[in-house]
N, C-alpha and C positions, 0 to 999 in steps of 0.2 A: 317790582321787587328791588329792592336797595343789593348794589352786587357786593357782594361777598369776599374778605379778603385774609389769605391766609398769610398770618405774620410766623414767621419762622426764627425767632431768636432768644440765644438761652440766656442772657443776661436780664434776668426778672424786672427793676427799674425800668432797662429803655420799653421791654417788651409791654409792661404797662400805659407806659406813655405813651408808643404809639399805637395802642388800641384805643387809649383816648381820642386824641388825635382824630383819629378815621370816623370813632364813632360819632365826633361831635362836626365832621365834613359830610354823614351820613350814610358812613358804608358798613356792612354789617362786618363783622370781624371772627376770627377764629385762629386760638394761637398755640403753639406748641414750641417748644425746645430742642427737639429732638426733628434732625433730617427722616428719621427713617421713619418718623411717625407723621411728617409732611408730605412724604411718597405717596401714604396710605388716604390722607386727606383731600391731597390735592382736584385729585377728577371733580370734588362738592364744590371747590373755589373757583370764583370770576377772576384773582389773582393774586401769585405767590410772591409776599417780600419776604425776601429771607438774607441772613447774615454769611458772610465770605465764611469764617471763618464758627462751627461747629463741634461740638463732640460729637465723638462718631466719622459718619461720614459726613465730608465737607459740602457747601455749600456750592459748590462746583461740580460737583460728584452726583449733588442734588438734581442740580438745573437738567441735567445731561439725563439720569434717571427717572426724571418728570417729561422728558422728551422722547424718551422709547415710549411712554405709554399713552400720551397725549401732546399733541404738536399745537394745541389751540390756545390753550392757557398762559396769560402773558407772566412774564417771570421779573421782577425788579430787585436787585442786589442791593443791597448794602455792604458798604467795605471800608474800614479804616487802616488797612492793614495791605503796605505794598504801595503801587503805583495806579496809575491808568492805565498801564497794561494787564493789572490784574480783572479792572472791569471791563477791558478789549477781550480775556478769554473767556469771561463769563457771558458776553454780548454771542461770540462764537460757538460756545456751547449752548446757546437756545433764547439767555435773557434779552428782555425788551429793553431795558433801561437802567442804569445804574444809578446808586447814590453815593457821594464820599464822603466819610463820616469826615467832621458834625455837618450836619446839614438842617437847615429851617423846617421846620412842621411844616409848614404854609409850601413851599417847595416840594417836599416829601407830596403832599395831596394834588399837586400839580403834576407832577410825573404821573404819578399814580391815575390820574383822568385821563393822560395823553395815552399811558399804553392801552386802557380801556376802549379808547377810542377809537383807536390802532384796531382792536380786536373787535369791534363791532364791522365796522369797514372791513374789514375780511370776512367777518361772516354775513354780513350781508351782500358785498358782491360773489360771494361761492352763492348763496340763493339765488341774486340774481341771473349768474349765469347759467343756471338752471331752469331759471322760468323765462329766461329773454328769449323772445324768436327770432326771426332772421329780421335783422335791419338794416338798410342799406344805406341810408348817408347820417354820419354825426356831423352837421357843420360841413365844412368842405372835406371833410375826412370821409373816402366812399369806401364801402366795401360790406360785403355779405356775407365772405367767408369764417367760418369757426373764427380763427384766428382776432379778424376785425370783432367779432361778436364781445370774445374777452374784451379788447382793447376799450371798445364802448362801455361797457357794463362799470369796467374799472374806474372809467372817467368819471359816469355817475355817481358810481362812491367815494371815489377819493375827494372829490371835487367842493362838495360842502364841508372839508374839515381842514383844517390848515395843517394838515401833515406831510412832512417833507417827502417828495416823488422823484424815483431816478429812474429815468428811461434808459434803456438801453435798444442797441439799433445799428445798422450798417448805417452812411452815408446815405440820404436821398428817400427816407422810409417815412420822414415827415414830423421826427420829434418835435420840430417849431409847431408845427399845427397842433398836435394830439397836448406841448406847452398851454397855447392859448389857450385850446378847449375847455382845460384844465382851470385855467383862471376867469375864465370868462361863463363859466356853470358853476364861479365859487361867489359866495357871499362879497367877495372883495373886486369884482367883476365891475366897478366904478371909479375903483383904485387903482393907480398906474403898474403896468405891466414892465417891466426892466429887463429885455435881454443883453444881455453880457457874453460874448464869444472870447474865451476865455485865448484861444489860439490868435487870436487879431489882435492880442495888448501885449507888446511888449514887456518881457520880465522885469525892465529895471523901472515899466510905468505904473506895473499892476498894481500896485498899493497904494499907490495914488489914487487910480482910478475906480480902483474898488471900495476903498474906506475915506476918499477925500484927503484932505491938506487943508491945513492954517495957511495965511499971509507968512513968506519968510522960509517957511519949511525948509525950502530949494531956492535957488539960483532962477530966477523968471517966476517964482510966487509970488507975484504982486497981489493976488486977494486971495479972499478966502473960499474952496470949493468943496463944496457936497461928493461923494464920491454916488456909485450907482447904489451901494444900498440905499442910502440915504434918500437917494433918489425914487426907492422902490418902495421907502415908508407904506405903510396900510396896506399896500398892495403887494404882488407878488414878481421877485427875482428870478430869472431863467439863465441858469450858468451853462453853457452849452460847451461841448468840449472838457467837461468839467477835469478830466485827466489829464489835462494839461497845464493843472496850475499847479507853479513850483512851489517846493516845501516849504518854503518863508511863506507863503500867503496861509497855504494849509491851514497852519498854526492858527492863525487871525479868522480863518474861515469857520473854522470849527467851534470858535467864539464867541462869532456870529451865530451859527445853529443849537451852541448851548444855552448859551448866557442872554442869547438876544439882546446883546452892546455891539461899541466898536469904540474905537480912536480914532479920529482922522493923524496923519503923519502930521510932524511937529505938533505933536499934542497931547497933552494926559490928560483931557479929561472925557470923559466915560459918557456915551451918548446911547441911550437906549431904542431901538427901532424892534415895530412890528413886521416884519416880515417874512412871507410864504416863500421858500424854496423850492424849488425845481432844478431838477442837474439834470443832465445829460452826456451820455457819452459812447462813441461809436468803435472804441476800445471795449479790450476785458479787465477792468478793474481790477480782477482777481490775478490777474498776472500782473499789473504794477505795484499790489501789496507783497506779491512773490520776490518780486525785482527792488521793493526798498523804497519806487517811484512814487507809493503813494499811502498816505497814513493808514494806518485800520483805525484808528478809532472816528477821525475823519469817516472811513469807508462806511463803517457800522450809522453812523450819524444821519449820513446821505438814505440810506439804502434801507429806508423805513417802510415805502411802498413803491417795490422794484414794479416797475413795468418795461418788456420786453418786446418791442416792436416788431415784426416780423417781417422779412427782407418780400418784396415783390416773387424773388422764386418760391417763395413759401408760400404765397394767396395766388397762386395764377387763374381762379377761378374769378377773381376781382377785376384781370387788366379788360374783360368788353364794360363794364361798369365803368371805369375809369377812362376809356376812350371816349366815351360817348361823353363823359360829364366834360371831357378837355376838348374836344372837337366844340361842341357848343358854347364854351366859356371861351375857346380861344379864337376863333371864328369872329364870334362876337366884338372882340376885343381885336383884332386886325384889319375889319373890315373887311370879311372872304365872304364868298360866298355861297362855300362851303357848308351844307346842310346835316350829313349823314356819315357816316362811314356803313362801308360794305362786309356782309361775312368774311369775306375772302380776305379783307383786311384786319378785321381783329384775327383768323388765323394766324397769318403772317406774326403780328405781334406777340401772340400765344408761343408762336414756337422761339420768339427769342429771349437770351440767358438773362439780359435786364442788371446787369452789373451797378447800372446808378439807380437803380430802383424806382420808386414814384418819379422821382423828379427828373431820371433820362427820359422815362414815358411821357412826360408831360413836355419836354425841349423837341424830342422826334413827333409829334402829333404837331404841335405848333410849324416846328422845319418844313414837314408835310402839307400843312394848311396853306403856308406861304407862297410853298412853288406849286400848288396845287390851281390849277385853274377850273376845275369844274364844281359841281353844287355836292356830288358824293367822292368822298376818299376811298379809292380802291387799293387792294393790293400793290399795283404798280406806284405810289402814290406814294407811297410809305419808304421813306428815308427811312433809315436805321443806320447806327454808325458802326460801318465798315473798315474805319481805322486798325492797319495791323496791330497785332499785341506781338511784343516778343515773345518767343517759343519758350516755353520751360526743359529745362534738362530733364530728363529723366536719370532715377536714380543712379542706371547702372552706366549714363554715360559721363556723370555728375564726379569732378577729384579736384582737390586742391591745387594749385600752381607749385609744380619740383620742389623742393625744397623751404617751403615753408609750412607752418604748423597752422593748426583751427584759430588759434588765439594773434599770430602775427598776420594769418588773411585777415581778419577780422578787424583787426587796429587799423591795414593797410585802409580798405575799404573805407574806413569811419576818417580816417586822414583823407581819403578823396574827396568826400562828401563835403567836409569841413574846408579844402580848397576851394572846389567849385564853387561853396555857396560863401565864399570871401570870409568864413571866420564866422559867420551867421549860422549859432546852433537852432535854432527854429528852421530854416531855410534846408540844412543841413537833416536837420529829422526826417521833413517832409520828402526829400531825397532816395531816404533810408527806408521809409514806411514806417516809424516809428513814432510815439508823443515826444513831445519836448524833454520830459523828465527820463523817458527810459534813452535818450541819448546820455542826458547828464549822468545816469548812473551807470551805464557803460564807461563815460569816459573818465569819473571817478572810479572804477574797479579797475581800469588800465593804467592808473594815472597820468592819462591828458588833460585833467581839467583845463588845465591853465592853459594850457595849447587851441582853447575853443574859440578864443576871440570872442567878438560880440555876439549881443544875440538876435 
């Protein structure tokens, strides 16, 4: 059945046109004027385009009203009226994808496939996670629990479409793996894979290193360099860290994810690349749009098909699976002689908190393997890291230093951080427990900036 698309706009002209349009891209079409008569339509359509700006109730009013009654149905805006912040609230209120008037026919049908396609990939991994049964290993990614079960399921659907994935995840849960997975079960799985750790490029290299340079650019360009998208042409980009790129790239990134171009620096001319994204990040994004640190319409761009990694305390039914598969991979790989691990040893493991997740598991099995001199790892066998942690206060023993306030502790602190790590705000975050950008917007709301030195 050709899917069905309910056009929502009362200016008779365009509302013509683009039911032409659709009809002659081959989708079936049904059109009204009126929001309140699109409410009543909607549940019959594969997907609602409809205009910002209505008699009646608005097109915003719309979106939000088509989402109390059904959460499945992709929603595409049209807007000539206002900024891109009015399509960042339309995006928050429920829609899949916006358009800003004028916009191409030929574009319009392109959006319009991608939210489709959006929407089939969720309803097909909601089936499949229905009818998957327990599986135990994707690739070197192990586990049996519910949790892993979604994680798989999603892979398989996301994986044949080229639609933008943000993982989310503490440290050490394995987003680089569940990345590759991703590219390597996609059509482009012959195509270069390009990770990008967004925290290891210095701010003042990022643009460089992300979008390339002409000869001359800078001072030491002597040629001409590809930056990593370029590098990632047909194939697929891994921005890991992704909450750490400062708001000058942002901009350029999100240009990247619309427009499918770039610049290289010292350059105007407009270079077009095909490629898959994948972010990641072991923040809450939704607190760096809170904080100023990070675009929304950027965030809404990334965050097409959110997957949500789950910390090892969350699968502990996973860690004798994953002992066993790292005792024999790492065995193997050191030369032990090491065969087995014992019940009394995955216990052990079982009862501990697992802070670095997969990847302390997999560094204390190995530690284990090494000073281990027999053919089974027992209990006694098993390193764990015992490194003290500082104590936490508790609240009621927890008060400010005499005479200072929440706002002059707080600068104090951020000025120590910014000593010890010599003026180096990256060095200085990492300090703090904070990304690169929620230091900058800290010390812009204080005004230190200028006080940060390098970075």
């Amino acid at each position: 059945m050709k899917p069905r698309i309910l056009v929502v706009e009362d200016e008779e002209k365009l509302q013509r046109v683009l039911e032409l349009q659709l009809r002659s891209a081959d989708f079936e079409t049904e059109k009204t004027a009126s929001a309140e008569e699109a409410l009543r339509l909607a549940d019959r359509a594969d997907l609602v385009l409809t205009d910002v700006r209505l008699p009646g109730m608005s097109g915003l009013e719309l979106i939000s009203a088509i989402r109390r009654q059904n959460t499945r149905t992709p929603i595409v805006v049209m807007t000539a009226f206002g900024t891109v912040e009015t399509a960042v609230e339309a995006m928050k209120a429920g829609a899949a994808d916006f358009l800003l008037k004028p916009f191409s026919l030929d574009h319009l049908v392109t959006v319009i496939r991608k939210a489709l396609e959006v929407r089939a990939l969720r309803d097909e991994n909601r089936t499949l996670r229905e009818e998957l049964g327990r599986r135990y290993e994707f690739d070197n990614i192990i586990g049996s629990s519910p949790p892993m079960q979604e994680v798989f399921a999603t892979i398989e659907r996301v994986a044949p479409s080229r639609a933008t994935v943000l993982l989310a995840g503490e440290s050490g849960v394995g987003k680089d793996l569940i990345a590759r997975a991703i590219h390597y079960h996609s059509p482009r799985r012959d195509r270069p894979f390009v990770k990008i750790n967004c925290t290891a490029i210095p701010e003042n290299l990022m643009e460089s290193e992300l979008f390339g340079y002409e000869k001359g650019a800078f001072t030491g360009a002597n040629a001409a360099k590809p930056g990593k998208f370029e590098q990632a042409d047909t194939g697929t980009a891994f921005l890991d860290e992704i909450g750490d790129v400062p708001a000058s790239i942002q901009v350029k990134l999100l240009r990247v994810l619309q427009e499918r171009e770039l610049e290289r620096l010292g350059s105007n001319k407009t270079r077009q690349i095909d490629v898959r994204i994948i972010a990641a990040t072991n923040q809450d994004l939704r607190v760096a749009l809170e904080q100023g640190a990070f675009r929304e319409d950027l965030y809404y761009r990334l965050n097409v098909v959110p997957m949500n990694i789950p910390s090892l305390r969350e699968r502990p039914e996973d860690i004798p699976f994953l002992a066993e598969y790292f005792v024999k991979k790492l065995a193997r790989a050191n030369g032990s002689p090491v065969e087995e691990i014992s019940e009394a040893a995955i216990e052990k493991l079982m009862g501990y908190h697992w802070p670095g997740n997969v990847r302390e598991l997999e560094n204390v099995i190995e530690r284990s393997i090494v000073l281990s001199q027999g053919k089974r790892l027992d209990a006694g066998d098993i390193r764990l890291d015992t490194a003290p942690r500082a104590p936490r206060q508790s609240a009621e023993s927890f008060s400010l230093p005499e005479g200072m306030t929440l706002d002059e502790y707080e600068r104090a602190i951020i000025r120590e951080a910014l000593l010890r790590a010599q003026g180096n705000k990256s060095q200085a975050a990492r300090l703090l427990g904070l990304t690169r950008n929620a230091l900058r917007y800290r010390l812009s709301q204080m005004g230190l900036e200028k006080d940060g030195g390098g970075e």
